[in-house]
ZALONU-110698 format. One record per residue (C-alpha): x, y, z; residue in one letter; residue number from 1. Coordinates in Angstrom, 3 decimals. Last residue first. Layout:
REM ZALONU-110698
<rec px="X" py="Y" pz="Z" res="A" n="NUM"/>
...
***
This chain:
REM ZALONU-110698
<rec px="4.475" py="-7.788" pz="-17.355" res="X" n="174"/>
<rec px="3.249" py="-4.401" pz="-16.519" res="X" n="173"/>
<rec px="2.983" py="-5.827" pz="-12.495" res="X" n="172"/>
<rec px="6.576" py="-6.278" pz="-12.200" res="X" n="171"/>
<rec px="7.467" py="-3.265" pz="-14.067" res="X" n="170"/>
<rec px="5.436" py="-0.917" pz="-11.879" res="X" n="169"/>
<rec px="6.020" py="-3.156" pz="-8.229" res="X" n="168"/>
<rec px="9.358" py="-2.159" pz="-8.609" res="X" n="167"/>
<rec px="9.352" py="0.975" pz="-9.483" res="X" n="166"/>
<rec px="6.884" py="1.252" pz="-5.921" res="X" n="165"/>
<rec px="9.241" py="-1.102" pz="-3.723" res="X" n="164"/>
<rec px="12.382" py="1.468" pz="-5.012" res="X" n="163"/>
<rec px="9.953" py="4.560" pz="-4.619" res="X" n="162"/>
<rec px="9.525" py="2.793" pz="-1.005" res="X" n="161"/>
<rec px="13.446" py="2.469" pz="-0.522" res="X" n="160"/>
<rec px="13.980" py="5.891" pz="-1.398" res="X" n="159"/>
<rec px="11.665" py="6.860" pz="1.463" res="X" n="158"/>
<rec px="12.837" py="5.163" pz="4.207" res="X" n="157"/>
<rec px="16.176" py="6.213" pz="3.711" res="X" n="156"/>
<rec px="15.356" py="9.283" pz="3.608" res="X" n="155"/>
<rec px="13.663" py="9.248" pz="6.549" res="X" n="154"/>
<rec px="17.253" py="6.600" pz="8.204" res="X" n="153"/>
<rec px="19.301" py="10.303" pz="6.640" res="X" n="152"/>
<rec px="17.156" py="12.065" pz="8.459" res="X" n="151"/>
<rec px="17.765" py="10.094" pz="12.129" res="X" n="150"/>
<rec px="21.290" py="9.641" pz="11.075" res="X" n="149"/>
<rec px="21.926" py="13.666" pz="11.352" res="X" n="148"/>
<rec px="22.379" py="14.881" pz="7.816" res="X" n="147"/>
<rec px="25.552" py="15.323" pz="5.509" res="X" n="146"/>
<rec px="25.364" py="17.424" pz="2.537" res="X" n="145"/>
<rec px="26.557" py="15.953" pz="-0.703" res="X" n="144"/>
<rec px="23.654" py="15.302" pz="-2.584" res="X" n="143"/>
<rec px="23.122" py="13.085" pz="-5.486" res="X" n="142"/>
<rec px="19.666" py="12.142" pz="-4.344" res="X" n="141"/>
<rec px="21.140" py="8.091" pz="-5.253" res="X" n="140"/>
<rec px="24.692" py="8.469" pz="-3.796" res="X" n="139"/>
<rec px="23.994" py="10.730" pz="-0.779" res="X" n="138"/>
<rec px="21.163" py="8.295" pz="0.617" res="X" n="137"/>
<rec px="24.622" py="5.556" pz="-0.495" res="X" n="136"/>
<rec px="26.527" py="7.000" pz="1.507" res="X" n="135"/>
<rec px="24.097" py="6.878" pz="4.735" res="X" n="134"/>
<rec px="23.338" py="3.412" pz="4.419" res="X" n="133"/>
<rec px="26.647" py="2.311" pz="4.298" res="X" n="132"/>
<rec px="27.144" py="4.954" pz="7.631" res="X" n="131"/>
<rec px="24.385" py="3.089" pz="8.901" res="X" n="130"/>
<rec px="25.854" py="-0.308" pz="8.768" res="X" n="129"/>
<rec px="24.393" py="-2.887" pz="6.244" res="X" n="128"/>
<rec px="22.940" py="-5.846" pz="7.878" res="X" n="127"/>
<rec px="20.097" py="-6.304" pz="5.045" res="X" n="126"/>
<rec px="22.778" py="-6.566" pz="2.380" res="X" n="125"/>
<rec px="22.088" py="-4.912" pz="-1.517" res="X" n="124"/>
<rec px="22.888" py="-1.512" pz="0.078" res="X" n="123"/>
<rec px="20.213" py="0.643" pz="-0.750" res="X" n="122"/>
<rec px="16.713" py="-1.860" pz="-1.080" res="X" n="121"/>
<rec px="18.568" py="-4.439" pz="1.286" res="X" n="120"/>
<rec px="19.438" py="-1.468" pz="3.853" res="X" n="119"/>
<rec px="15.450" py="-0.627" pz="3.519" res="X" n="118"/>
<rec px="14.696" py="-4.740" pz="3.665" res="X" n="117"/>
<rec px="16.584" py="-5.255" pz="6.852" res="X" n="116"/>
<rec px="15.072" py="-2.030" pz="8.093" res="X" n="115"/>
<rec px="11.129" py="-3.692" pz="7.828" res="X" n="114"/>
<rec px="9.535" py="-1.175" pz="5.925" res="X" n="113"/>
<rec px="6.103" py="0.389" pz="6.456" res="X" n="112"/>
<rec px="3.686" py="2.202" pz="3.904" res="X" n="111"/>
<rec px="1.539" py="5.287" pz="4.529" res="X" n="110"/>
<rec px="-1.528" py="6.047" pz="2.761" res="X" n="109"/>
<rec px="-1.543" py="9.596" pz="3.216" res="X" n="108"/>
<rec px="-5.484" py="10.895" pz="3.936" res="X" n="107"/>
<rec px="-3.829" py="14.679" pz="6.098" res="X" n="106"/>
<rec px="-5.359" py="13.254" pz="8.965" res="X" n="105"/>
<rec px="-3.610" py="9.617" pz="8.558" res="X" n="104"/>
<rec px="0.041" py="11.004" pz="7.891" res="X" n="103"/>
<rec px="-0.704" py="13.176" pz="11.291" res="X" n="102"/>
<rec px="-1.618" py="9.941" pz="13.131" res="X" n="101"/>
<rec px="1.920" py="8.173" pz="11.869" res="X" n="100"/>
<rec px="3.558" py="10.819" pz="13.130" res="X" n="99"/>
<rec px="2.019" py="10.493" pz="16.733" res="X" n="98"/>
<rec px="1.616" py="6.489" pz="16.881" res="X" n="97"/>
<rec px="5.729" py="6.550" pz="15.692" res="X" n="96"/>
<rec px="6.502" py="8.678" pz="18.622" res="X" n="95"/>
<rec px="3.928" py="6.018" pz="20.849" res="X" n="94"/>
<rec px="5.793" py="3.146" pz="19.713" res="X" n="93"/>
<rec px="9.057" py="4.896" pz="20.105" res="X" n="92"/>
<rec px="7.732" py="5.684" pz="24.015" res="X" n="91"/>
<rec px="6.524" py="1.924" pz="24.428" res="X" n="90"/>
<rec px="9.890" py="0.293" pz="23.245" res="X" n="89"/>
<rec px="11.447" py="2.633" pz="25.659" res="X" n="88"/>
<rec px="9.371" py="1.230" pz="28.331" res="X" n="87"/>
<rec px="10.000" py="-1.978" pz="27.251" res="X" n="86"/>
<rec px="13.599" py="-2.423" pz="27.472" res="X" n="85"/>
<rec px="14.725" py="-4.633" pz="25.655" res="X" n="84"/>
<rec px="13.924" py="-2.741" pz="22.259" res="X" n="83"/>
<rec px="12.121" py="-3.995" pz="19.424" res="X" n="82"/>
<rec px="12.844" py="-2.110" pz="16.267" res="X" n="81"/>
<rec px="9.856" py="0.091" pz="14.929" res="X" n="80"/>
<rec px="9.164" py="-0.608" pz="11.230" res="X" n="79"/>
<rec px="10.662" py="2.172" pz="9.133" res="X" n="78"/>
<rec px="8.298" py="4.618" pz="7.944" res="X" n="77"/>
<rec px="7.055" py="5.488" pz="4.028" res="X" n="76"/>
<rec px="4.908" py="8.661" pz="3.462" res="X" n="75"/>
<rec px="2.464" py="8.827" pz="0.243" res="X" n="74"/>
<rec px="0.898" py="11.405" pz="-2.625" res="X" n="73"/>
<rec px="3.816" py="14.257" pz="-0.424" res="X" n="72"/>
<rec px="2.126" py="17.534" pz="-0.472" res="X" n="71"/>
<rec px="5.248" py="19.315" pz="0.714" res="X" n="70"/>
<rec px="4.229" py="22.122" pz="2.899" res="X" n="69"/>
<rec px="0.778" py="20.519" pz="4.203" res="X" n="68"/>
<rec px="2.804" py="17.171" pz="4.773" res="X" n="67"/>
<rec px="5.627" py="19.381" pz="6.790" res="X" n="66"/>
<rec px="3.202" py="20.930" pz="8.903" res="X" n="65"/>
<rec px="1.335" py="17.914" pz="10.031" res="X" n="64"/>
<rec px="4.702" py="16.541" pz="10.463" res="X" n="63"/>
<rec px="5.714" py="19.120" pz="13.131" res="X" n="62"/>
<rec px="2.098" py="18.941" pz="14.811" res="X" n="61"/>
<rec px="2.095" py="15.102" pz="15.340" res="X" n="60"/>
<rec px="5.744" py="15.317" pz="16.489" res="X" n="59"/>
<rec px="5.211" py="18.261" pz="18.755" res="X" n="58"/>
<rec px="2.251" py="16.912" pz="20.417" res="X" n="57"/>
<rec px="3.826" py="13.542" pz="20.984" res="X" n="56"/>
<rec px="6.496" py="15.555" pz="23.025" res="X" n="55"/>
<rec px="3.657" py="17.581" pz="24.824" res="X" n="54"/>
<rec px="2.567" py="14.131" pz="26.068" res="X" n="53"/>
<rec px="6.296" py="13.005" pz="27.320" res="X" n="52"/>
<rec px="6.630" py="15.883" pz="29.711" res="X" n="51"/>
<rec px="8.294" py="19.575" pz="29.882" res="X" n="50"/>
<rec px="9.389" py="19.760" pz="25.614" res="X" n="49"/>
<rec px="12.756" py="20.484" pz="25.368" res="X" n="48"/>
<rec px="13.686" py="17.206" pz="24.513" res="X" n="47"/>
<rec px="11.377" py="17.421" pz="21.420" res="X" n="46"/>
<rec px="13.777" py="17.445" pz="18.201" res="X" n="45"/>
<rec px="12.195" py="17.547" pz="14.779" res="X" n="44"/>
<rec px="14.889" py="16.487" pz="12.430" res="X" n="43"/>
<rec px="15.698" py="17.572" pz="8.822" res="X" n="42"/>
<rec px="15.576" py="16.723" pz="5.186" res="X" n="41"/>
<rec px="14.712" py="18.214" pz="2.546" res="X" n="40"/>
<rec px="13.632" py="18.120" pz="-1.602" res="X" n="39"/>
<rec px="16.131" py="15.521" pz="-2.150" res="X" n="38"/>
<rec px="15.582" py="14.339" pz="-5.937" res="X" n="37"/>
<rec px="15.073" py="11.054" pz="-7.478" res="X" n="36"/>
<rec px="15.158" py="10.739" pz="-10.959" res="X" n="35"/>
<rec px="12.944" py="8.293" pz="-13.103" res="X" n="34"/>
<rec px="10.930" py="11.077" pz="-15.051" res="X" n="33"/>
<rec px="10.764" py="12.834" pz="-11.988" res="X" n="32"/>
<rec px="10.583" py="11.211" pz="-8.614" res="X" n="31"/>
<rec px="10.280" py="13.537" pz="-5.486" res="X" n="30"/>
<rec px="11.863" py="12.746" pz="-2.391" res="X" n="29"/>
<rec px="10.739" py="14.617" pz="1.088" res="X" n="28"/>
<rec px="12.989" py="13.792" pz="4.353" res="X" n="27"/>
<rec px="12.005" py="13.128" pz="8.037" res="X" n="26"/>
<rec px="13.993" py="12.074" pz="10.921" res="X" n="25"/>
<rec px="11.554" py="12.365" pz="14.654" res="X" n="24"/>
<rec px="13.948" py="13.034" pz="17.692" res="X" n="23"/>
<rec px="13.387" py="13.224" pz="21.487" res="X" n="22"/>
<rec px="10.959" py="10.244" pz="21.435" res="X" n="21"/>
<rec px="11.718" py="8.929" pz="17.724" res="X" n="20"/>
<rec px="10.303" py="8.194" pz="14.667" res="X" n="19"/>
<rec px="11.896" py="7.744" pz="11.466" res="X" n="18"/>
<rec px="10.005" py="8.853" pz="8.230" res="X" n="17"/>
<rec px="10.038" py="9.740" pz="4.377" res="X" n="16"/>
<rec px="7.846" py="11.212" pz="2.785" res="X" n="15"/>
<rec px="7.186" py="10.562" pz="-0.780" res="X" n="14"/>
<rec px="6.519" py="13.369" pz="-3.468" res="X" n="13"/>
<rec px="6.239" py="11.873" pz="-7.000" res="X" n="12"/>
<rec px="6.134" py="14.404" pz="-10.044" res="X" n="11"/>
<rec px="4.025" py="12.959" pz="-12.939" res="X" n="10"/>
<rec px="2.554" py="16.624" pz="-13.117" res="X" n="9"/>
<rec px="4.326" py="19.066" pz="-11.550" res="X" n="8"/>
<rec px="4.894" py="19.117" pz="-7.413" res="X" n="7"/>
<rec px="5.204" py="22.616" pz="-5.993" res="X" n="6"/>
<rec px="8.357" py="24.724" pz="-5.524" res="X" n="5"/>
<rec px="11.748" py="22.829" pz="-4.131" res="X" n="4"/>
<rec px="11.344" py="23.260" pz="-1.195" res="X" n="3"/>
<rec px="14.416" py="24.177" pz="1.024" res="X" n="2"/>
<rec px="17.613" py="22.521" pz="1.747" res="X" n="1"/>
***
């Protein structure tokens, strides 16, 4: 799905990201007057790449891009989940270091979710299975495409944060 021309006034942009090793999910949602709207979603795959440095490379460069293109106001990432095995635990640390970095050059304020409370936020259960999760991304941008789960867990991301943010509105207008 392609841009969907520049942000108006009152328009909230909010990236969405889940960081991987071989593959980084991001999506773009913009709230208007109360609706949300899938602007895109995609992957940035680095298996290709010849060691685990030019991978980083490719992550920090890929979302660089996509925050220029977008102008998301903030960017919303799922805490990492602790692995047993460490070294892989290190390498999604070090995916999320790299997209996270690029967030922080372009001055995003960027806003972490633990995924119990992202499923909570779309589901209403913390232990929500990702195809739940997945539905209901399609439910609330009223899309019908289908993305690979690492998108769809970006948008995910992402929805949930406008969620915290609406949330956060009315409680604090009381």
């Amino acid at each position: 799905m392609g841009h969907a021309g520049a942000a108006a006034q009152g328009d909230l942009i909010i990236l969405g990201l889940d960081p991987g090793s071989r593959a980084t999910g991001y999506g773009f949602v913009r709230e208007r007057s109360g609706v949300l709207e899938l602007l895109e979603a995609g992957v940035v795959r680095t298996a290709s790449q010849p060691d685990f440095p030019s991978r980083l490379g490719v992550i920090f460069t890929a979302v660089a891009e996509l925050i220029k293109r977008f102008g998301p106001v903030e960017a919303s990432v799922e805490n990492v989940f602790v692995s047993k095995n460490a070294a892989t635990a290190l390498k999604l640390g070090q995916a999320r270091g790299a997209a996270l970095a690029a967030c922080a050059v372009a001055g995003l304020t960027v806003y972490s979710y633990e995924p119990t409370v992202i499923k909570q936020s779309l589901v209403g259960t913390g232990r929500a299975e990702k195809s739940q999760v997945a539905f209901m991304v399609g439910r609330v941008l009223a899309c019908r495409e289908t993305f690979a789960l690492d998108a769809t867990d970006a948008l995910a991301a992402a929805v949930c944060h406008l969620n915290q943010r609406r949330l956060t509105r009315l409680c604090g207008a009381r």
